[in-house]
TORKEKE-439635 format. One record per residue: x, y, z of N, C-alpha, C, CB in turn; residue number from 0; residue in three letters. Coordinates in nm, 4 decimals. Glycine has a CB too. Example, Ala and Ser with C-alpha at 12.3 -4.5 7.8 and 13.67 -1.06 7.14 Angstrom:
<pts>
+----------+----------+----------+----------+----------+----------+----------+----------+----------+----------+----------+----------+-----+-----+
:      n_u :      n_v :      n_w :     ca_u :     ca_v :     ca_w :      c_u :      c_v :      c_w :     cb_u :     cb_v :     cb_w :   i :  aa :
+----------+----------+----------+----------+----------+----------+----------+----------+----------+----------+----------+----------+-----+-----+
:   1.3190 :  -0.5690 :   0.7800 :   1.2300 :  -0.4500 :   0.7800 :   1.3200 :  -0.3300 :   0.7800 :   1.1308 :  -0.4473 :   0.9046 :   0 : ALA :
:   1.2850 :  -0.2250 :   0.7080 :   1.3670 :  -0.1060 :   0.7140 :   1.2900 :   0.0030 :   0.7870 :   1.4084 :  -0.0598 :   0.5725 :   1 : SER :
+----------+----------+----------+----------+----------+----------+----------+----------+----------+----------+----------+----------+-----+-----+
</pts>
This chain:
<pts>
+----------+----------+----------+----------+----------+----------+----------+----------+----------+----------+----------+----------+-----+-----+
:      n_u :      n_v :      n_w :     ca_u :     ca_v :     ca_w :      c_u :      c_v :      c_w :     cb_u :     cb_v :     cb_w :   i :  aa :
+----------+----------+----------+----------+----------+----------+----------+----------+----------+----------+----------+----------+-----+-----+
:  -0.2051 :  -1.9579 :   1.6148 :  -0.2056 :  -2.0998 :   1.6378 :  -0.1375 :  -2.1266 :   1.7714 :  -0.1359 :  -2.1755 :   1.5221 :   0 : UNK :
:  -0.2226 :  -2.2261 :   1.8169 :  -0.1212 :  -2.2584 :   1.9794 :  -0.1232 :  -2.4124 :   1.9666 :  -0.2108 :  -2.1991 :   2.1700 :   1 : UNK :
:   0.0161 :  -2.4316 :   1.9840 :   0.0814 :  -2.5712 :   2.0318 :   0.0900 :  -2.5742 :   2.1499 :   0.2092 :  -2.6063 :   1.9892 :   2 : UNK :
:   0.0280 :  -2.7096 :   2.1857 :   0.0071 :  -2.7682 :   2.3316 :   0.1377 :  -2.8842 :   2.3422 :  -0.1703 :  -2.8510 :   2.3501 :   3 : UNK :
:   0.2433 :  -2.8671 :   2.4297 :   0.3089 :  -2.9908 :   2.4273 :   0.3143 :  -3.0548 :   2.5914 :   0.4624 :  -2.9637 :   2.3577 :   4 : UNK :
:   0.3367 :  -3.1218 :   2.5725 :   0.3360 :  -3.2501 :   2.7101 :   0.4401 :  -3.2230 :   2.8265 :   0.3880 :  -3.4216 :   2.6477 :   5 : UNK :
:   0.3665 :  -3.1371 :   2.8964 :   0.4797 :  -3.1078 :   3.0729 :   0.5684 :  -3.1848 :   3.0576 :   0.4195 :  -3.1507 :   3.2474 :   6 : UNK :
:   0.5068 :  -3.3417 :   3.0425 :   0.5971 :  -3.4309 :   3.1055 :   0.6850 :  -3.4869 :   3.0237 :   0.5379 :  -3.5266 :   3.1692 :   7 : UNK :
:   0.7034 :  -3.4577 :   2.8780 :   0.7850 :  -3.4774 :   2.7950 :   0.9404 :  -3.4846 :   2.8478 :   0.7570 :  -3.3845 :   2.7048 :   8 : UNK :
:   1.0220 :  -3.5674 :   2.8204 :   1.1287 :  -3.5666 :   2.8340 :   1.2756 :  -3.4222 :   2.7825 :   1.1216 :  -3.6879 :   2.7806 :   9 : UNK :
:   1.3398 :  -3.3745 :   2.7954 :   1.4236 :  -3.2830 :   2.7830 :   1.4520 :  -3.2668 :   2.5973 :   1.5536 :  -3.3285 :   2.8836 :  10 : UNK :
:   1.4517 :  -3.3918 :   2.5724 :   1.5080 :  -3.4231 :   2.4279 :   1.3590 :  -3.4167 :   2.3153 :   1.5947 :  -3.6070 :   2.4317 :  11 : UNK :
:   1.2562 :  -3.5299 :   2.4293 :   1.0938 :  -3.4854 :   2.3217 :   1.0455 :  -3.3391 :   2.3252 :   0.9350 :  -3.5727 :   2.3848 :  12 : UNK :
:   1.0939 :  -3.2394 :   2.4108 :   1.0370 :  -3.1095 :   2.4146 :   1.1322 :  -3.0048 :   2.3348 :   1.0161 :  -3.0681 :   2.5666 :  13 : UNK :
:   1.2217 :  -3.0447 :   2.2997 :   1.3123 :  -2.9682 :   2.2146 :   1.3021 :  -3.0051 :   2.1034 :   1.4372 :  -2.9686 :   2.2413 :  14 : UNK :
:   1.2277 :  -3.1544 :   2.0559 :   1.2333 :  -3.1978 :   1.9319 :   1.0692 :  -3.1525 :   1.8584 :   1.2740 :  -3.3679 :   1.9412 :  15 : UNK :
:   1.0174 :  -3.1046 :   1.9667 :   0.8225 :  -3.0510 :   1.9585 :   0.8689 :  -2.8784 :   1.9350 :   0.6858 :  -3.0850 :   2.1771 :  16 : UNK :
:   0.9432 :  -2.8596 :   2.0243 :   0.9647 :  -2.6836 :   2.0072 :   0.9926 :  -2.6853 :   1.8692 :   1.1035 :  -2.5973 :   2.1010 :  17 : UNK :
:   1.1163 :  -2.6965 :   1.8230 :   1.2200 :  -2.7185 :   1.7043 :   1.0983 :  -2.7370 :   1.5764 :   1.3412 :  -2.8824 :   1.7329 :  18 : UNK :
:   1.0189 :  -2.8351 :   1.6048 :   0.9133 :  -2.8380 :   1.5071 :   0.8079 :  -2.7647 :   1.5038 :   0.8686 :  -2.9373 :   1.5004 :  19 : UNK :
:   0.7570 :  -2.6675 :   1.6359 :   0.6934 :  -2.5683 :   1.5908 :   0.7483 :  -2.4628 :   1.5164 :   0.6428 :  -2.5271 :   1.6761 :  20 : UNK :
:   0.8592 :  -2.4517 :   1.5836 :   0.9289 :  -2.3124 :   1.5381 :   0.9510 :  -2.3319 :   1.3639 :   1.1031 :  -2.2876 :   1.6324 :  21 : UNK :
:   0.9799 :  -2.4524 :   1.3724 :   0.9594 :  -2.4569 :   1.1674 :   0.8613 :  -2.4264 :   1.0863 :   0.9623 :  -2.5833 :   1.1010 :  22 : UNK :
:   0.7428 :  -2.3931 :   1.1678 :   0.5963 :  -2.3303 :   1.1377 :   0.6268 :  -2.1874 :   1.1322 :   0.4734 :  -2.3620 :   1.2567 :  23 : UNK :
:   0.6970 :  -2.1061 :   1.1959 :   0.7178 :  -1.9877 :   1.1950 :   0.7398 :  -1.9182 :   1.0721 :   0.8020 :  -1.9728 :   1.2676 :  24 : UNK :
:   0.6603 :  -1.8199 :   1.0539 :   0.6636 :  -1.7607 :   0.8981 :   0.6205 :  -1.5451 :   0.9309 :   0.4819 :  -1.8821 :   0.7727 :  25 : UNK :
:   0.6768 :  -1.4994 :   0.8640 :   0.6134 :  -1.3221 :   0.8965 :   0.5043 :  -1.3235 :   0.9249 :   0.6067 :  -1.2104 :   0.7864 :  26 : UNK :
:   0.3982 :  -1.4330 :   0.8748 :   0.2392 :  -1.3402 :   0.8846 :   0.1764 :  -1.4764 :   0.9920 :   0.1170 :  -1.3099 :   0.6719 :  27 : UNK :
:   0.2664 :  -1.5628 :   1.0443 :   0.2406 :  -1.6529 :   1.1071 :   0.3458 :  -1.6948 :   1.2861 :   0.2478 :  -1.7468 :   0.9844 :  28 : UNK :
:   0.2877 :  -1.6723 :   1.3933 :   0.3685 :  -1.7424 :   1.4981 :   0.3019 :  -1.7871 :   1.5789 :   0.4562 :  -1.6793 :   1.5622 :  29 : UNK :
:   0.3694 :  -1.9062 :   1.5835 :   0.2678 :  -1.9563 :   1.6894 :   0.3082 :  -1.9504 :   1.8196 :   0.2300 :  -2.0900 :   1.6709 :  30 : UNK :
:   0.2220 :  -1.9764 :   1.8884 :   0.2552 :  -1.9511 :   2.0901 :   0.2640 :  -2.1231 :   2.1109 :   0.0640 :  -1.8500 :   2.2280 :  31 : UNK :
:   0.3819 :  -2.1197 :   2.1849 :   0.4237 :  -2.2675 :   2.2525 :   0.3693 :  -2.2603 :   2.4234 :   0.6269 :  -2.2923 :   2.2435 :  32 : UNK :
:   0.2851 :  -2.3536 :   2.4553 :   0.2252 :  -2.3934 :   2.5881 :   0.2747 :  -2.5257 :   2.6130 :   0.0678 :  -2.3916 :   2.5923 :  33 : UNK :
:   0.2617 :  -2.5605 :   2.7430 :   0.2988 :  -2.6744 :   2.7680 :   0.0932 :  -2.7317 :   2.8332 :   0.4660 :  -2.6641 :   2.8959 :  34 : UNK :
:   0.0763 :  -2.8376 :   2.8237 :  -0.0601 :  -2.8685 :   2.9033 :  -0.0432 :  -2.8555 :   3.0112 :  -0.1213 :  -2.9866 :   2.8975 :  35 : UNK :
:   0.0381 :  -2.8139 :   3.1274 :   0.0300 :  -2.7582 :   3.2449 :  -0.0096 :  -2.6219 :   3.2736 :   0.1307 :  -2.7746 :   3.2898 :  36 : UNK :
:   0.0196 :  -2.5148 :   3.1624 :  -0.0307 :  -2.3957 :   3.0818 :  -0.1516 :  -2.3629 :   3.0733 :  -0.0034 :  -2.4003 :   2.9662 :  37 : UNK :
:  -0.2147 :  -2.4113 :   3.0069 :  -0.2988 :  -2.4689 :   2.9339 :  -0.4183 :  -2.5015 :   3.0173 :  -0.2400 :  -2.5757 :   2.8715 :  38 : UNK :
:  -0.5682 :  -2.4580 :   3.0239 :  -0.6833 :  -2.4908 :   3.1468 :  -0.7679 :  -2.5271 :   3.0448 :  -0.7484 :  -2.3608 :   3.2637 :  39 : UNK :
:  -0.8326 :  -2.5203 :   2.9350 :  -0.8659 :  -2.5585 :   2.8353 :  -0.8428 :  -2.5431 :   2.6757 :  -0.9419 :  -2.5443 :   2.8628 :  40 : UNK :
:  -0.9106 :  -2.5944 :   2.5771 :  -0.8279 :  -2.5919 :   2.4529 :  -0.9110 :  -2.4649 :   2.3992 :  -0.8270 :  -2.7452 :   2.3489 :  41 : UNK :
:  -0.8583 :  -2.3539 :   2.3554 :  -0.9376 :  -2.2645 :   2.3408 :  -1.0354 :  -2.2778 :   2.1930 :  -0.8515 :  -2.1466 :   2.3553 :  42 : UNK :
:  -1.1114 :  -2.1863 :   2.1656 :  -1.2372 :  -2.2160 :   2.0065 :  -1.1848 :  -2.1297 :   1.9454 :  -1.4275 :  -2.1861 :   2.0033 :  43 : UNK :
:  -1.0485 :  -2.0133 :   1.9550 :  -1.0777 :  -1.9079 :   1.8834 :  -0.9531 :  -1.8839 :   1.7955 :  -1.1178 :  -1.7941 :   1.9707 :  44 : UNK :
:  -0.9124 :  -2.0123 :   1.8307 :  -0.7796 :  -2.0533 :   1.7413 :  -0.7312 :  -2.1854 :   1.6824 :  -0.6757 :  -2.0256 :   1.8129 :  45 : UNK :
:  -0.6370 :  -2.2369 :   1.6101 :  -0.6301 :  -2.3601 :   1.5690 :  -0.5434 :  -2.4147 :   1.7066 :  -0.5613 :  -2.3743 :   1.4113 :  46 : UNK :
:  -0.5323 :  -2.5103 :   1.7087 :  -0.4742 :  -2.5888 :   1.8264 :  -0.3973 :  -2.7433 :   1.7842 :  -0.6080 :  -2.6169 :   1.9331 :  47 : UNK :
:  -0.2614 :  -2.7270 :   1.8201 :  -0.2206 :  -2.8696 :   1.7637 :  -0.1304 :  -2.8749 :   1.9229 :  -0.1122 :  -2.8802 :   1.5719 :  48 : UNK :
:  -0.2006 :  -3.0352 :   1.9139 :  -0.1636 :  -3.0914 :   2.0348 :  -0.0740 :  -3.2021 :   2.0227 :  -0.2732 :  -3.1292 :   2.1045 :  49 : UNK :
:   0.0080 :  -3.1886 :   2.0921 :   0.1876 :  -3.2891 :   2.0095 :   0.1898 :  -3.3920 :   2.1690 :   0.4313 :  -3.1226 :   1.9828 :  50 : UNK :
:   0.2494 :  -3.4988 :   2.1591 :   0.2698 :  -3.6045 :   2.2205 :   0.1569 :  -3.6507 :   2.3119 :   0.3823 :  -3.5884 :   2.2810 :  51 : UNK :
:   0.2112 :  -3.8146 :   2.2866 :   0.1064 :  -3.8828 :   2.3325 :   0.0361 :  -3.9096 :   2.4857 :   0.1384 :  -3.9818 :   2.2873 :  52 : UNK :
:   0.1369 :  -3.8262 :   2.5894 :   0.1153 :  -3.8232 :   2.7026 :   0.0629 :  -3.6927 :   2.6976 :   0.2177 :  -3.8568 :   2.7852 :  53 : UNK :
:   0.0330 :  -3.5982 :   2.6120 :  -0.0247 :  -3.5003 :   2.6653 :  -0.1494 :  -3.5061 :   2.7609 :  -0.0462 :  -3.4350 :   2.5708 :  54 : UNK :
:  -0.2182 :  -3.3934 :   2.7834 :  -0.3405 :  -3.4554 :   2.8843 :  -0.4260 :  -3.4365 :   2.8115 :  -0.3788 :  -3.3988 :   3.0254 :  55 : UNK :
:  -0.4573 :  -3.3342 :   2.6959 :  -0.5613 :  -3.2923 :   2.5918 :  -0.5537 :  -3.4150 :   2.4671 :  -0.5196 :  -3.1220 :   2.5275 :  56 : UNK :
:  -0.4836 :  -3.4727 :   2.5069 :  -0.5070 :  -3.6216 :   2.3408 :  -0.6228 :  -3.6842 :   2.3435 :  -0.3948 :  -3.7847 :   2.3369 :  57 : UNK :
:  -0.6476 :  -3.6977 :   2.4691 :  -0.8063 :  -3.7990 :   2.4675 :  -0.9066 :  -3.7113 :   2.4564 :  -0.8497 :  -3.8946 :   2.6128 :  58 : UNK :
:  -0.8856 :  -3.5440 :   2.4608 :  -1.0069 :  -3.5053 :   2.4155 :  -1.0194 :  -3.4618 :   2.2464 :  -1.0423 :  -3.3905 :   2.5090 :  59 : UNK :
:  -0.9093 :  -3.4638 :   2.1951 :  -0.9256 :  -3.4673 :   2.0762 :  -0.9308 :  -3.5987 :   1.9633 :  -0.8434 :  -3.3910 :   2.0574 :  60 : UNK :
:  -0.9157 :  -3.7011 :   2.0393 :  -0.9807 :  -3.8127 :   1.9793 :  -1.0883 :  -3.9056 :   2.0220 :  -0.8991 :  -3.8796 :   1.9571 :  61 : UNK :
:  -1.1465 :  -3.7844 :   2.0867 :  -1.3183 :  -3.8631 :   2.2049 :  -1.3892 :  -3.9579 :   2.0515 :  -1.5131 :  -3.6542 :   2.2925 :  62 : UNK :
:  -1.3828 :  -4.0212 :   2.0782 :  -1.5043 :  -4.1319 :   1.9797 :  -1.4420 :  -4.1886 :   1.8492 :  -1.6587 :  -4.0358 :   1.9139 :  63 : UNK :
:  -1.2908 :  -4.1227 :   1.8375 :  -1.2347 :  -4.2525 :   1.7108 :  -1.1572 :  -4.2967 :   1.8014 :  -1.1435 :  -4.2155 :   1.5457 :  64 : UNK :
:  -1.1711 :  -4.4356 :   1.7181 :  -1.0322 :  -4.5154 :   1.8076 :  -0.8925 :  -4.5591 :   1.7458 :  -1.0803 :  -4.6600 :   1.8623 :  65 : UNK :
:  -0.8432 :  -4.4738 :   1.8419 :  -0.6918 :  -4.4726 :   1.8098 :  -0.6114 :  -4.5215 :   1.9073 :  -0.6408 :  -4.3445 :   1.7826 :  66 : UNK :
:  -0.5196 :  -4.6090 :   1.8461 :  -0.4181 :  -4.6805 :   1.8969 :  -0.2393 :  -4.6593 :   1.8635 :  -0.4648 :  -4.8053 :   1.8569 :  67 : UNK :
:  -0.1991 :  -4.6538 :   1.9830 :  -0.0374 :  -4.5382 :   1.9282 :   0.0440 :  -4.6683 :   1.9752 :   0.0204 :  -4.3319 :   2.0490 :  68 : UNK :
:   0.1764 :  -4.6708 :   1.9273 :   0.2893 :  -4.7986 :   1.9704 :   0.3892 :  -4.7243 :   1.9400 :   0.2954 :  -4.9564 :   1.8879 :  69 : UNK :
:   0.5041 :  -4.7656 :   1.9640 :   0.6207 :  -4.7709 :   1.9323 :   0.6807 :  -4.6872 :   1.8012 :   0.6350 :  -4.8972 :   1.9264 :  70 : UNK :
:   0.6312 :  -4.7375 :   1.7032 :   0.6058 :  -4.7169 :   1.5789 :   0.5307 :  -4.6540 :   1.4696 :   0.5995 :  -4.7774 :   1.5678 :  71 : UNK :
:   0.4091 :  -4.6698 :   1.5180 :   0.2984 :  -4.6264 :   1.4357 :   0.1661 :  -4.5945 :   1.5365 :   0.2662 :  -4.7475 :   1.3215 :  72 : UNK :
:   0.0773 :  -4.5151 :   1.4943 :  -0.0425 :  -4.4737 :   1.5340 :  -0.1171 :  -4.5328 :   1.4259 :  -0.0580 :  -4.3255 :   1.5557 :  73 : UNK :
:  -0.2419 :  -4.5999 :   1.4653 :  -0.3572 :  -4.6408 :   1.4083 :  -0.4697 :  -4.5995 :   1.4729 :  -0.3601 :  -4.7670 :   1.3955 :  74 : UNK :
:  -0.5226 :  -4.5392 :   1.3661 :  -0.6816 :  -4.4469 :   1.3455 :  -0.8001 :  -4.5043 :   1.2574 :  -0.6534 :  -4.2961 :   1.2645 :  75 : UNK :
:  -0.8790 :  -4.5401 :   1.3393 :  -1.0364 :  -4.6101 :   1.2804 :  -0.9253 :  -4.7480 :   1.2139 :  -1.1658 :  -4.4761 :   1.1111 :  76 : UNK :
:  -0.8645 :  -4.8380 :   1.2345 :  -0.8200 :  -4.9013 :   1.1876 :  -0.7466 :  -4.9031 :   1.0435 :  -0.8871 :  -4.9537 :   1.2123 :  77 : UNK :
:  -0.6492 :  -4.7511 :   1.0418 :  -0.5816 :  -4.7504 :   0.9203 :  -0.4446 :  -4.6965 :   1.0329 :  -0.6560 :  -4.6377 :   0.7698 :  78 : UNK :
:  -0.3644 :  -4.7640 :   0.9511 :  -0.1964 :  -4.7383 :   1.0436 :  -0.1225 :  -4.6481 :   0.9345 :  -0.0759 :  -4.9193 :   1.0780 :  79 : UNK :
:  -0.0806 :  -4.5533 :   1.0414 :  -0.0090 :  -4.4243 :   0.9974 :   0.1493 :  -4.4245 :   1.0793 :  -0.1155 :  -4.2763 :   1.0473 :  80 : UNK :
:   0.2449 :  -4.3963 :   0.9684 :   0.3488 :  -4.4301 :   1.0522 :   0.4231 :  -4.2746 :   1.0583 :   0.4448 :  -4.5659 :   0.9877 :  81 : UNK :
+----------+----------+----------+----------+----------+----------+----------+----------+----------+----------+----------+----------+-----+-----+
</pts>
């Protein structure tokens, strides 16, 4: 599995994205941490989770639903997820 997180993330959002991959970490499981500066496309031959909203890969993984992020909550096809 590869986590994509956001270059431009702040010092505190990239330690709080690491910290939460690394809680994924298991013996028969590790994942590789990239940043999207890393990163030239999203590869097919693995799972891929792409963390914050400034990343540069977010708009290609939500090409054609519409999603709306705030403060607070993200809303998807018009259901709000907090």
């Amino acid at each position: 599995m590869l986590a994509i997180l956001p270059a431009s993330a702040t010092r505190e959002e990239a330690a709080g994205y690491r910290s939460l991959v690394e809680s994924w970490r298991a013996p028969a499981h590790a994942p590789e941490i990239r940043t999207d500066a890393e990163v030239t496309a999203l590869p097919a031959d693995r799972p891929v989770w792409v963390l914050g909203r400034q990343n540069r890969f977010a708009s290609s993984i939500v090409d054609g639903v519409a999603v709306k992020s705030g403060e607070a909550l993200v809303e998807i096809d018009g259901t709000a997820v907090e």
